[in-house]
TIRO-2110 file (N, C-alpha, C; in Angstrom, 1 decimal):
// TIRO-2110
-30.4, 63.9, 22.5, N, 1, A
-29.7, 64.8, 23.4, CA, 1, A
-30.6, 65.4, 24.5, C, 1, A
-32.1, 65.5, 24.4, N, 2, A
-32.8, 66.0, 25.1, CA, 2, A
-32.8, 65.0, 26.8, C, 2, A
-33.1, 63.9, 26.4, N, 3, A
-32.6, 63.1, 27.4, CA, 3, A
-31.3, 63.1, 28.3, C, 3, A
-30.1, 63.4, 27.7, N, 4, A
-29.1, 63.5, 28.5, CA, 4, A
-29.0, 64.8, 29.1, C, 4, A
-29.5, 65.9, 28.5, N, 5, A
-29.5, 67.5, 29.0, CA, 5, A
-30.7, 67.6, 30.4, C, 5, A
-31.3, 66.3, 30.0, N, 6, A
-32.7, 66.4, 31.3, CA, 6, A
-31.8, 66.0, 32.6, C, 6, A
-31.1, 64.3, 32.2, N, 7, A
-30.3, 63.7, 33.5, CA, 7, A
-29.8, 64.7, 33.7, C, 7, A
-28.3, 65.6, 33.0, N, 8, A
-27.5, 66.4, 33.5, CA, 8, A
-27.9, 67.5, 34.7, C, 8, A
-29.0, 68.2, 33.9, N, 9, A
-30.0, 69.0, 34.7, CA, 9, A
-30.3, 68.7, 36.5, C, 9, A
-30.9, 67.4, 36.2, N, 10, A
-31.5, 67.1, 37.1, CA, 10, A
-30.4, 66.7, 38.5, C, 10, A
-29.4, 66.5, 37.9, N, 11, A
-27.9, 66.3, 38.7, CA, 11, A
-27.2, 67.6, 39.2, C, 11, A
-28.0, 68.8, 38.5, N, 12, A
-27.2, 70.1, 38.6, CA, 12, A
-26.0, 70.3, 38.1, C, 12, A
-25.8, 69.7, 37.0, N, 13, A
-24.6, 70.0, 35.9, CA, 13, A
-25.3, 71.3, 35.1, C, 13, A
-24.5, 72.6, 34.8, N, 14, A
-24.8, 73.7, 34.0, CA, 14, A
-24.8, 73.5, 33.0, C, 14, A
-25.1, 73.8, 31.6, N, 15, A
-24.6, 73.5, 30.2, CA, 15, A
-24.6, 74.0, 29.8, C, 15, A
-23.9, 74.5, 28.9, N, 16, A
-23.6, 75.8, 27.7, CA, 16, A
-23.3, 75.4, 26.6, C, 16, A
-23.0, 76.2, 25.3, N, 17, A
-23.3, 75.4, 24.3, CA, 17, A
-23.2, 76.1, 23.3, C, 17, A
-22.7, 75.4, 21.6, N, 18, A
-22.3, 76.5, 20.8, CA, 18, A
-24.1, 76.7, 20.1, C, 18, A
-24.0, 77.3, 19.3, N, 19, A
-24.9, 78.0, 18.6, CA, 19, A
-26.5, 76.5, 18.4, C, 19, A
-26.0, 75.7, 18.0, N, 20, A
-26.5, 74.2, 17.4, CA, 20, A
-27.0, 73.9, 18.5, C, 20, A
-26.3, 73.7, 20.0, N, 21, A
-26.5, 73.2, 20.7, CA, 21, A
-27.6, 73.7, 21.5, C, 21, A
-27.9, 75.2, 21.2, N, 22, A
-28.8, 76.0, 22.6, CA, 22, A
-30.2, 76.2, 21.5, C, 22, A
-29.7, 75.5, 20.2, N, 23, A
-31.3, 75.9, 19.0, CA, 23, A
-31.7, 74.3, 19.3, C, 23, A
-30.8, 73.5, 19.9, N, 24, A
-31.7, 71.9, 19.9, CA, 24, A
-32.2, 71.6, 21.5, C, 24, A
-31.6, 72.5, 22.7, N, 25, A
-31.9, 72.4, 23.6, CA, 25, A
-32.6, 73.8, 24.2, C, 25, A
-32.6, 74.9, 23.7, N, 26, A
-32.9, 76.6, 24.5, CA, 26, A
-34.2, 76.5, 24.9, C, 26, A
-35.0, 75.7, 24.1, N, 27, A
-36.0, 75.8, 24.5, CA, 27, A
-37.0, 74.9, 25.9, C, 27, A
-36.0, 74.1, 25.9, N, 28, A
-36.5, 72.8, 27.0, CA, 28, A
-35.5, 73.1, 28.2, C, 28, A
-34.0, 73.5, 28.5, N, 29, A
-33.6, 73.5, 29.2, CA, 29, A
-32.6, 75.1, 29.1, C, 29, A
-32.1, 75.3, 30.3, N, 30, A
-31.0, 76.6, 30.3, CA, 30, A
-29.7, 76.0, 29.7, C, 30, A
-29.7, 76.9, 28.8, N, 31, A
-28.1, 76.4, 28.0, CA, 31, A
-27.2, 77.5, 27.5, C, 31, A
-26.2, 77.8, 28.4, N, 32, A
-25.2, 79.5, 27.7, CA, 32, A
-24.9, 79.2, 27.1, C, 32, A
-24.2, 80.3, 26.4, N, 33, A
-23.4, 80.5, 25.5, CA, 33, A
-22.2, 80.5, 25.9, C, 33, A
-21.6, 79.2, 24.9, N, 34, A
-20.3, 78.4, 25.5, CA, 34, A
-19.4, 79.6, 24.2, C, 34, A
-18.4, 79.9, 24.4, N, 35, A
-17.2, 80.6, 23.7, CA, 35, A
-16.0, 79.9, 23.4, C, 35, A
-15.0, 80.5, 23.1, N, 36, A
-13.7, 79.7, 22.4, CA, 36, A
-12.8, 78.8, 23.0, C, 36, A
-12.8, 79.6, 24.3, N, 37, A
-12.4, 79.5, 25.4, CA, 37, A
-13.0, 78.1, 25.8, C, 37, A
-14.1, 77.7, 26.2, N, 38, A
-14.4, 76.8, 26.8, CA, 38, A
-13.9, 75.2, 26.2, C, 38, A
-13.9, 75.6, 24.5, N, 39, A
-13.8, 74.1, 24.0, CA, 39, A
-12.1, 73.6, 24.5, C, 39, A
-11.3, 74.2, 25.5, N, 40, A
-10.1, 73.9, 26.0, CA, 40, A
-10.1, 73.9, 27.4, C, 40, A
-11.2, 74.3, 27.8, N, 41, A
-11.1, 74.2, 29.7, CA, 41, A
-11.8, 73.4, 30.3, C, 41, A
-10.8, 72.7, 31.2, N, 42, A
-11.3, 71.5, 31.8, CA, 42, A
-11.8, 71.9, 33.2, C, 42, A
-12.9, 72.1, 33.6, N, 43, A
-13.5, 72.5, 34.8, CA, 43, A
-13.5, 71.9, 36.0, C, 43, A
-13.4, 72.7, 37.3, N, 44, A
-13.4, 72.0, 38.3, CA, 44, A
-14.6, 71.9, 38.9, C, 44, A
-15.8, 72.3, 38.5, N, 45, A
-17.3, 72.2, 38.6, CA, 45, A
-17.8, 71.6, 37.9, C, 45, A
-19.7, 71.2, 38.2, N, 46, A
-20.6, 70.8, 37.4, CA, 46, A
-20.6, 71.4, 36.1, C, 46, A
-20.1, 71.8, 34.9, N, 47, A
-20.2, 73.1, 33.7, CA, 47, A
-19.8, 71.3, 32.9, C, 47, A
-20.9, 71.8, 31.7, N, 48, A
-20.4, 71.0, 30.6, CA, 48, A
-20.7, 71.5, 29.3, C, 48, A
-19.5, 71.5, 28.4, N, 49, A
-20.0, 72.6, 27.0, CA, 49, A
-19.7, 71.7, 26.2, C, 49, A
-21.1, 72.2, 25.2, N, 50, A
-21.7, 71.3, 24.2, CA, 50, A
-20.9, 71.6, 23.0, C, 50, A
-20.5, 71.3, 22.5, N, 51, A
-20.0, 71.4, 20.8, CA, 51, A
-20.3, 70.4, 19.7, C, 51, A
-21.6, 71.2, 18.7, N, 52, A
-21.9, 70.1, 17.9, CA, 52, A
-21.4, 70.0, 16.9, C, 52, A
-20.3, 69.3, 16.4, N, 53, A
-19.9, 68.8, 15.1, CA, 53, A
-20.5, 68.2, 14.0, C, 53, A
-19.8, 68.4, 12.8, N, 54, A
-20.2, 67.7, 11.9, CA, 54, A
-19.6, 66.0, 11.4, C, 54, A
-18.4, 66.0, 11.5, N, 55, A
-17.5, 64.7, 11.3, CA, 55, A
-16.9, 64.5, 13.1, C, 55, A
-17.0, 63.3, 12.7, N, 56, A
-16.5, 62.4, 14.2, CA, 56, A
-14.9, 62.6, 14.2, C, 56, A
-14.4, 62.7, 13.0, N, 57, A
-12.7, 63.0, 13.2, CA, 57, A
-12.8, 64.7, 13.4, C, 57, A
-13.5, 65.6, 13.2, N, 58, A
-13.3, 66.7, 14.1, CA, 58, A
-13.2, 66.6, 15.5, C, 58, A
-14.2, 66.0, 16.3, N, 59, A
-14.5, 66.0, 17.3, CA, 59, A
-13.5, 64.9, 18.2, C, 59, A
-12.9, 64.3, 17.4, N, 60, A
-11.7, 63.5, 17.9, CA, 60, A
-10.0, 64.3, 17.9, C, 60, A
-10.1, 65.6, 17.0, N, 61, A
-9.0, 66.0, 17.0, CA, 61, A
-9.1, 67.6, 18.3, C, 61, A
-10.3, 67.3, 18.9, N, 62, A
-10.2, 69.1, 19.6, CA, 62, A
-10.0, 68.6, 20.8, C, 62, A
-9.4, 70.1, 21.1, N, 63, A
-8.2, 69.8, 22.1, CA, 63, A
-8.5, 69.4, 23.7, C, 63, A
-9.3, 69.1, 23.6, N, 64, A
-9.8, 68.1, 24.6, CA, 64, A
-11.0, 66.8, 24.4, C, 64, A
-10.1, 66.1, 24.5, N, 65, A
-10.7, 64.6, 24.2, CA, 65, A
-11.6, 64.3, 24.7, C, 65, A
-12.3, 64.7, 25.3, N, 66, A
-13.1, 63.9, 26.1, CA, 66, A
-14.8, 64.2, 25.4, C, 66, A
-15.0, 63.5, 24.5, N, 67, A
-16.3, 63.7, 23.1, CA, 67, A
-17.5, 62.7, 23.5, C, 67, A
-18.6, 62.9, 22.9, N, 68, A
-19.5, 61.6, 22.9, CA, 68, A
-19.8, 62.1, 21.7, C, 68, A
-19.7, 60.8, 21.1, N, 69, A
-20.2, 60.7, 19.7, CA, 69, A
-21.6, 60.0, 19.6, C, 69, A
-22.6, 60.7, 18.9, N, 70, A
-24.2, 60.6, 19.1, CA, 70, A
-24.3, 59.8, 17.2, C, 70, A
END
């Protein structure tokens, strides 16, 4: 993930991010604090919010599809 949060970066995509995601990235890159809110809003800017799951069928049923599975 370190690699893809560097591209994003370097593209000027923002990232935010639940709890998991800003303890695997806070320290190499700026990453907010993504809220409830976000795992359903589809943005009209560079903003991408991280949500790390545990099972692939979680991350296939939230309410916005659009997932990478690692």
């Amino acid at each position: 993930m370190p690699d893809a949060a560097k591209a994003l970066q370097e593209n000027n995509v923002e990232l935010q991010g639940d709890r998991s995601t800003r303890k695997i990235l806070g320290g190499q890159f700026p990453v907010g604090e993504a809220t409830e809110e976000d795992w359903q809003t589809e943005y009209r800017d560079l903003i991408l919010s991280i949500n790390i799951v545990e099972w692939e069928v979680t991350a296939m049923l939230l309410p916005i599809a659009d997932c990478l599975l690692l």
